[in-house]
C-alpha angles and dihedrals in degrees: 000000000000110000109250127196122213134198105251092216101051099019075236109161101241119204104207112216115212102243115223140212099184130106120233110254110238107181131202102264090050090059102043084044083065100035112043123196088355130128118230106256122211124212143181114230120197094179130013137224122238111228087200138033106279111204134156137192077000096305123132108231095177137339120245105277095016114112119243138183139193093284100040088097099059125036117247123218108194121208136190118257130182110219113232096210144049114268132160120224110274123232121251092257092053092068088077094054095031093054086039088059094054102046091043088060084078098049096053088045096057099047099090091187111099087220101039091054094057087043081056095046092052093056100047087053085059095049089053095048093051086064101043117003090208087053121135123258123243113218139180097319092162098117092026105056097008085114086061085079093061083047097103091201081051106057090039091053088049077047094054097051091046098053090040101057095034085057091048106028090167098063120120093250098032083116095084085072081092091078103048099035081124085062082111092088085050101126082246090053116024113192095332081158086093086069092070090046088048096050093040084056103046086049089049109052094026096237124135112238095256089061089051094088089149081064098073095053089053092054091051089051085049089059095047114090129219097263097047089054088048093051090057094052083054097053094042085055092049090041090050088045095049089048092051102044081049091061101050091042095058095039089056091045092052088048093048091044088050096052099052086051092062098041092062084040075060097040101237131125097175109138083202098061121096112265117229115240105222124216119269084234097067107042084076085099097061135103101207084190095062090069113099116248080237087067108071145017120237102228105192130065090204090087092063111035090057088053110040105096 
């Protein structure tokens, strides 16, 4: 029977697609088939134009044949700022790297690893010099700028970018992706990184997403933090400790409580004598909980320390 999966809150059979990163190959012969006698021409876009209706959470981006660009899915509401400080009017071929250098502010603020943050800087340097060779160097801007990530226009405006270029990947300056790859923890597109993992793993293995049950638990792992996953490991160590305290504890009662048992079977009450141990088999047939709570002394701390909240 093929595996199904179901929305919980509808019971509505769902059908996962495998998302995909990837860029549809076009080669060479294709193109020249559809274009005889003709030279490839190159063009800057600074918008693109949709070839189908793009729409989102039932929103129309932008109708099929119409031109969009980044912002075309929010409305922007300019206002006027003074700078406080002196600048000078930035060329045309400065916007790339200069766009390049502020995004890339979030990327390197959310990478918390010392060495994955200067690999990070390093590559975002190479993505501005390919657009302008003369173009600045971003370096470690992590306790200068961390506060940008709390900034709400910010993050939408990393959101835009993100969503724009990941809807048209062949676009000139799809390329700035790089530096907001993260974007998936964007408040629009919340770790939407699994996506790439899901997919690489669906290609890998050959299995359709629906048969990609394990999937699902990996995603839930992705959504635990660090200190949720710690906690667990806590809990499952107090858990392992009670139960083992508990153990001990009600192996020793039932010993003690047998024992008094055979010394009045002897007829002695002597607290000198020496008390019989009695033998692990025969101590099946006894309830440790019956004994009053008068008639013994809890020598170890270790019970209640594991259960006291």
């Amino acid at each position: 029977m093929a595996a199904s999966m179901k929305r919980v809150s509808t019971g509505t059979v769902v059908t996962p697609l495998a998302p995909s990163s990837k860029i549809e190959v076009q080669y060479p012969a294709d193109w020249f088939k559809s274009n005889p006698d003709q030279k490839p021409k190159l063009k800057y876009y600074k918008e693109m134009e949709a070839d189908e209706d793009w729409k989102s959470y039932g929103l129309v981006i932008c109708k099929a044949g119409n031109k969009c660009n980044p912002f075309s899915m929010v409305e922007l509401q300019e206002e006027q700022e003074t700078a406080n400080h002196d600048s000078k009017p930035a060329a045309e071929d400065d916007y790339a790297w200069m766009a390049t250098y502020l995004l890339g502010i979030y990327r390197l603020v959310r990478a918390t690893e010392q060495d994955y943050r200067s690999t990070l800087c390093e590559r975002i340097n190479d993505q501005m010099k390919s657009f302008k060779s003369t173009a600045g160097s971003l370096t470690d801007v992590v306790a200068e700028f961390s506060n940008w990530i709390n900034d709400a226009t910010y993050l939408k405006i990393v959101a835009c970018v993100d969503m724009f270029y990941n809807r048209f990947p062949k676009a000139p300056l799809a390329a700035v992706r790089v530096i907001c790859f993260e974007a998936g923890r964007c408040p629009f597109l919340r770790r939407c990184f699994v996506n790439c993992s899901f997919n690489n793993r669906s290609f890998t293995i050959s299995e359709g997403p629906t048969e990609s049950r394990e999937t699902i638990e990996m995603c839930r792992i992705l959504t635990d933090t660090p200190e949720k996953v710690e906690l667990e490991a806590e809990q499952a160590g107090r858990d392992k400790k009670a139960s083992s305290v508990k153990n001990n504890f009600t192996k020793k009662k039932k010993t003690e409580k047998r024992n008094r048992k055979l010394k009045q079977l002897k007829g002695d009450s002597s607290e000198d004598e020496q008390v019989w141990e009695a033998s692990d088999d025969s101590l099946d047939d006894i309830d440790p909980f019956s004994v009053s709570s008068n008639d013994f002394e809890v020598e170890t701390d270790d019970f209640f320390e594991v259960c006291t909240p």
